[in-house]
C-alpha positions in Angstrom: 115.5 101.0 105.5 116.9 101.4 102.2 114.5 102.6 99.6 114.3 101.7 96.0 113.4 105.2 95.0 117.3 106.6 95.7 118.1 105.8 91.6 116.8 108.2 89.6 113.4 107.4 88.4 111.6 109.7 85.6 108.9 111.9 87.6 111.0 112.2 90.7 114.0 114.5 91.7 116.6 113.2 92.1 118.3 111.9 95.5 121.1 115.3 95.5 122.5 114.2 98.5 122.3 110.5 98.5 126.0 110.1 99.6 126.0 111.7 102.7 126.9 110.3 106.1 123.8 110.1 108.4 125.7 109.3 111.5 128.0 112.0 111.3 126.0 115.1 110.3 124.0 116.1 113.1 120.6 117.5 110.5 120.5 114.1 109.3 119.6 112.4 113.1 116.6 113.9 112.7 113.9 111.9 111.3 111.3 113.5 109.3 108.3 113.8 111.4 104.8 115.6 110.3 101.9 116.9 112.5 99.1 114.4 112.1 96.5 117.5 111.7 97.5 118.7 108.5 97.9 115.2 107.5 94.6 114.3 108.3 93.0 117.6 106.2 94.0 119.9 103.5 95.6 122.8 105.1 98.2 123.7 102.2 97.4 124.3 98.9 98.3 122.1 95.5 98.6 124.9 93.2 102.1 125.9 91.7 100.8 129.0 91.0 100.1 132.1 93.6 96.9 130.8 94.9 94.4 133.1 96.6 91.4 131.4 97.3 89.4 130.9 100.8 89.8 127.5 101.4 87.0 126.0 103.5 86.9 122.6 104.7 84.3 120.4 107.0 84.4 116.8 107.7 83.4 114.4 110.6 83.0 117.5 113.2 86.3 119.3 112.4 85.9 122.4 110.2 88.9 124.7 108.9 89.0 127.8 107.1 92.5 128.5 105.2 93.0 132.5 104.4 95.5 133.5 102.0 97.9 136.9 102.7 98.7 139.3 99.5 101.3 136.1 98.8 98.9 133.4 98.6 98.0 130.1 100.5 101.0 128.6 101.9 102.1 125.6 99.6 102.5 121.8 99.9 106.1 122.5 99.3 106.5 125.1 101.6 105.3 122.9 104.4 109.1 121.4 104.0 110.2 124.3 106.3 107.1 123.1 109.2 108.3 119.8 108.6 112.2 120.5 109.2 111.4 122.0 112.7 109.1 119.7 113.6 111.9 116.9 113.3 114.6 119.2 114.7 112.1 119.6 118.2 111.4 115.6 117.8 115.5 115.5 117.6 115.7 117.6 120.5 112.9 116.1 122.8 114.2 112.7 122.0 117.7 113.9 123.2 116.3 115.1 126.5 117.2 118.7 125.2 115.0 121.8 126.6 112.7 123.2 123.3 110.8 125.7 122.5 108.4 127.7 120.0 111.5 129.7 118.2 114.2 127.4 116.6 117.4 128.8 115.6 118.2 127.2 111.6 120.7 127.2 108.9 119.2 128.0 105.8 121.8 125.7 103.8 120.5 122.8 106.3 116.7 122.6 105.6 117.9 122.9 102.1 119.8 120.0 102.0 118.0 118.0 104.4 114.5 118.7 102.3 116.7 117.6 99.2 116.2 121.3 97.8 119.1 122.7 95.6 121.6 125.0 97.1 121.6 127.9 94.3 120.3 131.2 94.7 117.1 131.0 93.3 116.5 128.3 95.8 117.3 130.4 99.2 114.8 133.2 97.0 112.4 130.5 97.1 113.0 129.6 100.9 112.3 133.1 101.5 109.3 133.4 99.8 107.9 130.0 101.7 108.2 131.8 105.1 106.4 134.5 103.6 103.4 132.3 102.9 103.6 130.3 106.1 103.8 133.4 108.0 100.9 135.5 105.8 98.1 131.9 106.0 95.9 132.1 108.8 94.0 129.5 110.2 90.7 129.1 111.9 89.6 126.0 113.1 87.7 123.9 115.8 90.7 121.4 115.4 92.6 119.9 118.9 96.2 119.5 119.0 97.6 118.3 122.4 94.0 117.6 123.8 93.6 121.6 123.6 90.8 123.0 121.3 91.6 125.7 119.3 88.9 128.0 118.1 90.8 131.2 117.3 92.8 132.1 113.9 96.5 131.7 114.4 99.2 131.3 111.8 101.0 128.5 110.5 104.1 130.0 111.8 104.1 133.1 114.3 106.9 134.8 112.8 110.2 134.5 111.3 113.9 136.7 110.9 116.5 136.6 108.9 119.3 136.3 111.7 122.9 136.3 109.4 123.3 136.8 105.8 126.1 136.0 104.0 128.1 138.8 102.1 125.9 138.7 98.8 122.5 139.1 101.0 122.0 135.4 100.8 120.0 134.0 104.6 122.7 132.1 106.0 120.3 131.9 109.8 116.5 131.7 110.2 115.2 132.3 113.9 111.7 130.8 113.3 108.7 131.2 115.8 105.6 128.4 115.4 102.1 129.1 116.0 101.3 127.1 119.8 99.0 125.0 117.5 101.6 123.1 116.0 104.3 123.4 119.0 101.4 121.8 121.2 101.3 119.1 118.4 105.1 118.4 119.0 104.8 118.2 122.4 102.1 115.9 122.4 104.4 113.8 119.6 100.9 113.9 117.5 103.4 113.5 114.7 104.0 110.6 112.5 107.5 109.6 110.4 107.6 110.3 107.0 109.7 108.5 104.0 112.8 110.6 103.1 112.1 110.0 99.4 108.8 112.3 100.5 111.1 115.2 99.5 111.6 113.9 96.0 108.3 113.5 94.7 107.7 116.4 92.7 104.2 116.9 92.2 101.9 118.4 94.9 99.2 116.0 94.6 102.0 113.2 95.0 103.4 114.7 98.4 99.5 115.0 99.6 98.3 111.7 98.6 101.4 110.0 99.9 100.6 112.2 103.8 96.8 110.5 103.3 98.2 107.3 103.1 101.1 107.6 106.0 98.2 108.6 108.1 94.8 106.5 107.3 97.0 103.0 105.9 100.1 103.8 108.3 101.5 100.2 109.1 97.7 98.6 108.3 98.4 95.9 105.4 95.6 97.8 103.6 93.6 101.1 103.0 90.5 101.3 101.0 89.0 104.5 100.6 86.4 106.4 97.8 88.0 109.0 95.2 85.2 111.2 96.4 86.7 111.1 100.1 90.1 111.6 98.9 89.3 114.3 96.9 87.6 116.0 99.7 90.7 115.1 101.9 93.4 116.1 99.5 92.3 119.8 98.9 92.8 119.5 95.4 90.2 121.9 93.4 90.3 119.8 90.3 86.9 118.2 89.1 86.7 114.5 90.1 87.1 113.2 86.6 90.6 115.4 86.4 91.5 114.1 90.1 90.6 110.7 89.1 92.9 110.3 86.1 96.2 111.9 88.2 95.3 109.3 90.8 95.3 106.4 87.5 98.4 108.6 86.4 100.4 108.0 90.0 99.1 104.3 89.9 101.1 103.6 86.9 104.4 105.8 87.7 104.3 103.8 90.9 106.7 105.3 92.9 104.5 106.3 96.3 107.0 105.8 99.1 106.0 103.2 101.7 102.5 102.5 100.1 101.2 100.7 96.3 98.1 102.3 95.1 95.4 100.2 92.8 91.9 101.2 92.0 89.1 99.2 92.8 85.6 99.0 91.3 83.3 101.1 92.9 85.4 104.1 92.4 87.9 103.3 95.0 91.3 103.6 95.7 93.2 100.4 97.5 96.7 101.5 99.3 98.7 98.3 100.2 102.2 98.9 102.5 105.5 97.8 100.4 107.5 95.2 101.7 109.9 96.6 104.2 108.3 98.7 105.9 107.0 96.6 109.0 106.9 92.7 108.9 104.2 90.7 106.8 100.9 91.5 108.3 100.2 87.1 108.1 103.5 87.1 110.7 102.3 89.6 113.3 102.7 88.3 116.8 98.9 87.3 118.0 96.1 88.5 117.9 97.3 91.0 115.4 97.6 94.3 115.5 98.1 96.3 119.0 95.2 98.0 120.2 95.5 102.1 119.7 95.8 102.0 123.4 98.3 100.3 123.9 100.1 102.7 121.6 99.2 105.9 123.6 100.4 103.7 126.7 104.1 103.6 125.2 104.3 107.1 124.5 103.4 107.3 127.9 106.2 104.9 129.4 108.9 106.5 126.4 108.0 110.2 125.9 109.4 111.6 122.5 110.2 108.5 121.1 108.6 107.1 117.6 106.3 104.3 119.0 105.9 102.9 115.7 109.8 102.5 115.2 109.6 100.7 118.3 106.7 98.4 117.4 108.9 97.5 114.2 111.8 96.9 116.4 109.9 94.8 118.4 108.2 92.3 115.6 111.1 92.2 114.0 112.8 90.7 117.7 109.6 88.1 118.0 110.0 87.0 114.8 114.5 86.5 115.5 113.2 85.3 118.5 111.3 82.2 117.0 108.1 83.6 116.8 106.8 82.6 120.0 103.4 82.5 120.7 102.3 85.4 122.5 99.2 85.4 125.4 99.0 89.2 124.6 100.8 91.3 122.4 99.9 94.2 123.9 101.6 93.3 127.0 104.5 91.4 125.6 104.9 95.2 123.2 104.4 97.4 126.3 107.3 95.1 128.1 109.8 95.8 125.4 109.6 99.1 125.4 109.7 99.2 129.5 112.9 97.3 128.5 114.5 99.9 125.5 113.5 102.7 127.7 115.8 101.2 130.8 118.1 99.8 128.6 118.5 103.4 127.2 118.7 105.3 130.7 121.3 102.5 131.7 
């Protein structure tokens, strides 16, 4: 899909590397991908600033305590580095390569591929991210992979500078993640995020827009209170003050993916933007796929991005004359029995 955000808009960065060749350079095949647990709850903190607060956390059953090292809370901004290993594993798994928890990476790749600048103060920066990651601990009740984990782990387990270049400059990362999140991978409990993720520049932008990609997703709509997405976005800024960034983010209007508008009632409305999936009024019947039927593709195509396929698949009924459909789930589950053999073939 080719996104409107890629000129340069005032309150985003801008697109450095908007010219290069996706289907040549090998860090570009891999689509960014995010855990769906620290999606779903604030795990990373909003502040700009060394923040060393206790962050605790309860909703619906699932409770999470977030402990700072010496460094502070690991960052919204540092979870760029979780998110480029998660898509280099996806990458990998979706290749039929062998993974594991410790991932060989170029420095001057995450860079690039998170749209980060290249200068020195930027690898400084890197460093200090997998300082944070590494110093956060985590305690949580939380399942990943349909394992329960009630003991304090890190966000990452640990991480070495493998090759620096001549001015001390990290040329090689080896980085080791905590079995939380590699059990996450492995279970694909990861969802596809929007490129132009890495250009919003705000922290409160990036964690809004990972609410939305996880509670809208490829609904048509998302209604939900400013009292439950302040709870959910971890910001500490009274509701008034969180209230008027959200009015401040409804009129810059550039959220990937999703348009925000406030409702009465004190809520907030996210609708999808055209493009992302097919008009919800043109969904083969009877609508959406049951969640099911979901968990039964990523059964029949392990590693691959089920809701990339569901697109692939309107977007065929609809070339294909929109036929009417006795079930969608079956006529869904069929196509990707087909992609899957097509692919092995």
């Amino acid at each position: 899909m080719t996104s409107d955000l890629t000129v340069s808009q005032p309150g985003l960065a801008p697109d450095r590397y908007a010219q290069r060749d996706f289907f040549v350079c090998d860090i570009f095949d891999a689509i960014p991908k995010d855990d769906l647990a620290t999606m779903e709850h604030p795990v990373f903190s909003l502040a700009t600033r060394p923040d060393r607060r206790v962050l605790d956390y309860a909703h619906n059953g699932v409770e999470i305590t977030v402990t700072p090292s010496v460094r502070g809370l690991a960052t919204i901004h540092d979870k760029d580095i979780l998110i480029f290993c998660i898509s280099q594993l996806m990458s990998a798994l979706n290749a039929g390569r062998a993974v594991s928890r410790t991932l060989q990476i170029k420095a001057h790749d995450l860079l690039i591929a998170t749209n980060r600048e290249t200068s020195g103060d930027a690898y400084r920066r890197l460093r200090e991210g997998f300082e944070r990651l590494a110093g956060t601990r985590i305690t949580t009740n939380l399942t990943t992979g349909g394992e329960e984990i009630t003991r304090g782990f890190g966000l990452i387990e640990s991480w070495e500078i493998v090759r620096r270049a001549r001015g001390g400059r990290m040329v090689s990362v080896s980085v080791t993640l905590s079995e939380w999140l590699f059990n996450a991978v492995l279970s694909q409990s990861v969802l596809t995020l929007s490129r132009d993720y890495f250009r919003l520049r705000k922290p409160l932008e990036r964690r809004i827009y990972e609410i939305a990609r996880k509670h809208c997703g490829r609904q048509a709509r998302w209604v939900v209170s400013v009292d439950l997405l302040l709870k959910k976005s971890g910001s500490a800024s009274p509701r008034r003050v969180f209230r008027k960034m959200l009015r401040d983010m409804i009129a810059a209007d550039h959220l990937p993916d999703y348009e925000m508008a406030e409702l009465p009632g004190d809520k907030i409305e996210f609708t999808l933007r055209g493009g992302l999936v097919e008009d919800p009024a043109a969904l083969p019947s009877p609508g959406p796929l049951d969640p099911q039927t979901l968990e039964d593709a990523r059964a029949l195509a392990p590693g691959w991005d089920v809701y990339a396929l569901e697109a692939e698949w309107r977007a065929y009924w609809a070339s294909s004359g929109r036929p009417r459909l006795r079930s969608a789930d079956k006529a869904f589950l069929g196509f990707v029995k087909a992609r899957r053999a097509q692919e092995d073939g």
